[in-house]
N, C-alpha and C positions, 0 to 999 in steps of 0.2 A: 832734302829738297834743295835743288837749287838754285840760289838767289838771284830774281830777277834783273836784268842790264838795268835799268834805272835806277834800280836801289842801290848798285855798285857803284854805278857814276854818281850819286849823288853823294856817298861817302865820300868817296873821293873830291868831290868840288868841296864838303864841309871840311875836310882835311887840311887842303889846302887853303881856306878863308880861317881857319884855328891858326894856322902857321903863321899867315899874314899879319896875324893879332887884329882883323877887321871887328869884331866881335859883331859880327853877324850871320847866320848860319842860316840855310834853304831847308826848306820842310815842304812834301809834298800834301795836297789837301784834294785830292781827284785826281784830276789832269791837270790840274793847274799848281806852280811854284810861286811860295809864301818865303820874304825873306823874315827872319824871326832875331829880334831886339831889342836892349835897353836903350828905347826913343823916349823922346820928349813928349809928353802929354798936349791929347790934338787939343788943337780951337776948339774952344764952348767946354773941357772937359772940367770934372771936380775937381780932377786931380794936381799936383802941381811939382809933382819932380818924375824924373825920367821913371819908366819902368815897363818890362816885357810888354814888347807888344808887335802884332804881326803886320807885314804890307804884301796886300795883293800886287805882283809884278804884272799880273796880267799875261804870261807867257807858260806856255803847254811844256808838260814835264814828258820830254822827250832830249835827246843827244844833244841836237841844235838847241834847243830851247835852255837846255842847260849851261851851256857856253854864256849866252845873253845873259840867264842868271846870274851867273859868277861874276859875269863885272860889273854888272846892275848892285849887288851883295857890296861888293870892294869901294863903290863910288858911294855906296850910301855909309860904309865903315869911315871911306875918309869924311866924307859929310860934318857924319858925328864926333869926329877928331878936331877937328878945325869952328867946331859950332856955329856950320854953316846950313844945317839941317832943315829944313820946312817942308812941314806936311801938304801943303799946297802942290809940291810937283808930285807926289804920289800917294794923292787921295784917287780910289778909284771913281769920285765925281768931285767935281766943284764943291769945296766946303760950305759955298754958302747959299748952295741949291737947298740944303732941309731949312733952311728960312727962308727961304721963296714958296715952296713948297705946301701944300698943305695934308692934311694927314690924309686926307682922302686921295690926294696925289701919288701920296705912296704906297697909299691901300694895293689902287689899282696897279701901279709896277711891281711890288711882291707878288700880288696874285699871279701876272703875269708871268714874273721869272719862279714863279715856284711850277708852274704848270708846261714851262721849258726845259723843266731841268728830270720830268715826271711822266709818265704816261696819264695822260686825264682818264678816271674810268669813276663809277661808283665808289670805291675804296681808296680813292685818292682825293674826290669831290668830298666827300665823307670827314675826310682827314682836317682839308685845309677849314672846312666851317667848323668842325669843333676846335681843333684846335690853334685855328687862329680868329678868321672872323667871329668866330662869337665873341671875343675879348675885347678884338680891337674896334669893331662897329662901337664899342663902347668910348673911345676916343672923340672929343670934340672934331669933327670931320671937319669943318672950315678952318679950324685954328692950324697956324703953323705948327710943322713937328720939331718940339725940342726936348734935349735933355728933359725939363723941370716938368714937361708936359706929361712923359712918359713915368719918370718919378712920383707924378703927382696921382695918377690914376692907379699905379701900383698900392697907392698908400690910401686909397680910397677903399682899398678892399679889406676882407676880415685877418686879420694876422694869423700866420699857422694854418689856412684854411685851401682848399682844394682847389679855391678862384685865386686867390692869392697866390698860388705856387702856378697856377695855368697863365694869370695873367702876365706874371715876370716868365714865362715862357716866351709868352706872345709878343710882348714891348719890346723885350731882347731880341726878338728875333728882324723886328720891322725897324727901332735903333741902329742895328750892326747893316743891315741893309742899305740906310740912308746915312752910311758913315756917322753916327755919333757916337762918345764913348758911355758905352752900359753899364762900366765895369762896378756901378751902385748899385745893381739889379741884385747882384749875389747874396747882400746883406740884406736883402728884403724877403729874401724867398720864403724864410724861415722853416720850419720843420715837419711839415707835412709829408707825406709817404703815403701812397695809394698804397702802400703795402700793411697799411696799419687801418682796415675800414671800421668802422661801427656797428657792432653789432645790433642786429635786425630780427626780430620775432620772425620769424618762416612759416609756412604754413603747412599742417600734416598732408601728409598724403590724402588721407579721405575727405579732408578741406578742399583737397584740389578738385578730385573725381569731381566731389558735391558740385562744385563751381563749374565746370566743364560742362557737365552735364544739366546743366539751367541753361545754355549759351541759346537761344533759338537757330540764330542763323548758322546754316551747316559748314559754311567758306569760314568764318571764325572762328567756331567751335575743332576743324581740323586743325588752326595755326594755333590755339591754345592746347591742343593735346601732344601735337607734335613738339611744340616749346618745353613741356611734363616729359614727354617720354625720353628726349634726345638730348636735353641740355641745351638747348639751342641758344645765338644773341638771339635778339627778336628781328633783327635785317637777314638774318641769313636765310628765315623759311624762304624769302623771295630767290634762294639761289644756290639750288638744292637739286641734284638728282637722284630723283627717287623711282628708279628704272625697276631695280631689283626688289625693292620693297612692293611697288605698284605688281610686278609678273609673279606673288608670291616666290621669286626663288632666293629671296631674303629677308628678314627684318634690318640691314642694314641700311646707310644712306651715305650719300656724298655731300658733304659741302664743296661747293665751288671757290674755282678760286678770288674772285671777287667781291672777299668780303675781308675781313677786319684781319684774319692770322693766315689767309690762303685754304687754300683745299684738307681736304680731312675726311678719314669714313669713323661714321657714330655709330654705336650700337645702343639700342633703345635699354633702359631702366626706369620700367621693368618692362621684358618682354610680354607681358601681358597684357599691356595696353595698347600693343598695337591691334588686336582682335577687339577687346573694349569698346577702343575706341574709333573703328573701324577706317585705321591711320594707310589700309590700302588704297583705300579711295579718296584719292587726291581732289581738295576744292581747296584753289586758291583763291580768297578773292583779291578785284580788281583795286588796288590803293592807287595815288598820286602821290608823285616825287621819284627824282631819281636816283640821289645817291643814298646812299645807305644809312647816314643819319634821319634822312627824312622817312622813308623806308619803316624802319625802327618806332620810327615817333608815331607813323599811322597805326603798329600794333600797339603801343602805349593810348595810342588817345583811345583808339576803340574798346581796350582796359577801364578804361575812365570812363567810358560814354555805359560802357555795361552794366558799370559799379558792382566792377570783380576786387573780392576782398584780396588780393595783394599784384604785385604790380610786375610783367612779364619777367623781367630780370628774375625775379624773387623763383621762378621756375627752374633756372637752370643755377642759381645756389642750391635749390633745393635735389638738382639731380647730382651737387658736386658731393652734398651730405649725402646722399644715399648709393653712390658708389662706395663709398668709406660703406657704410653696413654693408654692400654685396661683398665686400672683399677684395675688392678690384686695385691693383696696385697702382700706387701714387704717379708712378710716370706714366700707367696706361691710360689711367682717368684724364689724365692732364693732357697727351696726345687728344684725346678722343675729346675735349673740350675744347682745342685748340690756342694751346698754351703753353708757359715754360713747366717747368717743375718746381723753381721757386716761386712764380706768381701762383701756384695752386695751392703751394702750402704755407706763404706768406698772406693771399687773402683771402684761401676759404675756410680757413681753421676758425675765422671769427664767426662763420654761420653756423659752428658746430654746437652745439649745446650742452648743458653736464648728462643730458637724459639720454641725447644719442653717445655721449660717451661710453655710459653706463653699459647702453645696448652693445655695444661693439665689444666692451672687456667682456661682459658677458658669452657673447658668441665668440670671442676665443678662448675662454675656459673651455668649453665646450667641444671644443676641438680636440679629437680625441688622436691628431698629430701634434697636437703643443708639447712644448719641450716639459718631463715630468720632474718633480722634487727627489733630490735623493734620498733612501731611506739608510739610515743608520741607526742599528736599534742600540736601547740602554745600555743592555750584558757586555758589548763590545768597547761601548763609549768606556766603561768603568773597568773593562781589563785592561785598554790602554793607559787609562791613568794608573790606573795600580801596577803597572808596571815601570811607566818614568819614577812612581814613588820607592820603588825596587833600586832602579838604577840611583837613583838621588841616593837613599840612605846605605849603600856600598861606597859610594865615594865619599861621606863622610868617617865612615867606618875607616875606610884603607887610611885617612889623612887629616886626621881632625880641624887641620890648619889652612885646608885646604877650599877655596874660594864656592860656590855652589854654581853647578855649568847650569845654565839656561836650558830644562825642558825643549824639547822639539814639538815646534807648534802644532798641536793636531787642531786647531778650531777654536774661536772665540768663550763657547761653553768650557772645551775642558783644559782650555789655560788659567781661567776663571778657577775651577776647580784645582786646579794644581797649585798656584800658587795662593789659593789661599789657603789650604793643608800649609805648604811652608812655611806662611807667613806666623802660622799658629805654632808651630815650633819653637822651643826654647832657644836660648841663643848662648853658646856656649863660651863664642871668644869674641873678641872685636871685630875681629876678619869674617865671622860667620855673620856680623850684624850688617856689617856693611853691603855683605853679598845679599841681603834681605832686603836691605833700605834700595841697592838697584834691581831688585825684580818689585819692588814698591812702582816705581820709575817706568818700568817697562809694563808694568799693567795700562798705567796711564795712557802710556802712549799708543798703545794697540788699541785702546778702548776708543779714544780720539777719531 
């Protein structure tokens, strides 16, 4: 493949600011050039001696814009030679705008430059309240934004815990925005991994039917069958084409691309429920909200308003376990759920149980294409031994003196067998004991 003009030139400008000995090197981050350096720790930071860190130049990573760089890079290399450096001329705002400021101040310009830099649609409105506004509405809105303020509300949260690891997302992210340094944020995060969930009691399958089938209202009762049969999130029933299922010339369905992972065709488990549960005839009902968290939260509450014994999500764990019993391969499932292949088998292995384990070893026994055992009968097992014991006691014969060769391995049983025949052998000179005490040696180590 061949490498794009800007990443050529940009070698080339690092080349020559190496050669300069500026120690300062350009990195591209978009379209925009980042010079990257051991600077001196900004205003208000914890920190207190120089160390990596990056300056937006503000300039488009384009030909021209690279030229600008290069001496922008050079003039901040002699800067730091002459320890005439100050972050004041290239903070990309006034340092001491986040204490003017107050957090709500900054709420609303993140919101803003996050939905500049984005297409605003449901799946991006979606994005910014989970994963920022919900944390940060948690910030004192009047107080000025500092360091200690953001530190302080990270460490308000449970250690190790899924707010905890959201919230040092979110502080980090509105921190770096308002020029402070976050670089605390990383020791706080602690160990958390969506990839490691808790396991959850699930509900059977006939627990679901039962539960569906109580729903009175029929617009409900279709977004909980459809949720059972397809794996569904619960925002995506709202954004679904269901063309070919609705004209019988499929049981399949589209998700659109407007929700959490993009476009996807599902195929129902078990195809039996889409007759069941008569999933041709589309009733959607009417919810409020428009992005897709909220979306989401109107099939949860209606969960909760029904008092359905378990909670929408708990539907499509429940169709991630029962592709594993259909057989369905790990990357199909995981297309078809709208996911990577790691996040399928890093978090749904925890919904799996020892009973459906059971069931699946089961159903590949069963499989009358599983790879079979080999069969090697006794008679053969024991003419092979009886004949290394052939070869063995000729070479003692021809050489009395002569060391004992190692058996050719036919299989853990009849080395076992063999050399314990040898080892019961009298020992007639030194040389023959010793050749005993190393097949002593080499039982051990095979057996290991």
């Amino acid at each position: 493949m061949t490498e794009p003009l800007i990443d050529k030139k940009l070698k080339g400008v690092n080349q020559r600011l190496k050669q300069a000995n500026t120690g300062v090197t350009l990195i591209q981050k978009g379209n925009s050039l980042y010079a990257r350096g051991t600077f001196p720790p900004k205003p208000g930071s914890a920190k207190t001696e120089p160390h990596q860190q990056e300056i937006a130049l503000k300039v488009r990573a384009h030909p021209a814009g690279l030229k600008e760089a290069e001496a922008r890079a050079k003039q901040i290399g002699t800067k730091i030679v002459l320890k005439e450096f100050d972050w004041a001329s290239y903070s990309t705002r006034p340092l001491s705008t986040a204490e003017i400021k107050t957090v709500a101040d900054w709420l609303i310009e993140l919101k803003t430059d996050y939905f500049q830099r984005r297409r605003q649609n449901p799946k991006s409105e979606s994005t910014w309240r989970i994963s920022y506004h919900t944390y940060l509405k948690r910030l004192p809105q009047e107080d000025r934004l500092t360091t200690e303020l953001l530190n302080q509300a990270i460490r308000n949260t449970i250690p190790d815990s899924c707010t905890r690891f959201s919230m040092c997302f979110a502080c980090q992210t509105l921190g770096q925005f308002a020029g402070l340094e976050v670089g605390f944020v990383k020791a706080l995060r602690g160990t958390y991994s969506s990839s490691r969930p808790k396991k959850r009691d699930l509900p059977t399958d006939e627990e679901i039917v039962e539960a569906i089938l109580q729903l009175k209202n029929p617009q409900w009762r279709w977004v909980a069958s459809m949720l059972a049969t397809y794996g569904l999130r619960p925002h995506e029933i709202f954004h679904l084409d269901t063309q070919a299922l609705e004209s019988g010339q499929g049981s399949f369905i589209e998700v659109l691309d407007d929700t959490k992972t993009g476009e996807r065709t599902v195929l129902p488990l078990y195809p039996e429920w889409v007759e069941q549960f008569n999933l041709r005839d589309k009733q959607l009902p009417e919810v409020s909200g428009h992005d897709n968290s909220r979306l989401g939260g109107s099939v949860s509450k209606h969960f909760r308003d029904e008092q359905m014994p378990f909670r929408p999500y708990d539907l499509r764990h429940c169709w991630a376990v029962r592709a594993l019993q259909f057989g369905v391969p790990v990357s199909l499932a995981a297309k078809w759920m709208g996911h990577s292949v790691d996040v399928h088998t890093k978090t749904y292995q925890a919904w799996i149980s020892g009973e459906v384990e059971d069931q699946v070893y089961e159903q590949s026994l069963q499989n009358l294409n599983r790879p079979q055992a080999p069969i090697v009968k006794q008679v053969e097992v024991e003419a092979k031994t009886q004949q290394n014991l052939d070869v063995s006691s000729s070479q003692f014969d021809s050489d009395p003196n002569q060391e004992v060769a190692k058996p050719q391995s036919l299989g853990l049983v009849e080395d076992f067998q063999v050399k314990a025949i040898m080892r019961a052998q009298p020992t007639p000179s030194a040389s023959q004991s010793q050749a005993n005490s190393s097949i002593v040696q080499e039982d051990t180590e095979d057996y290991c």
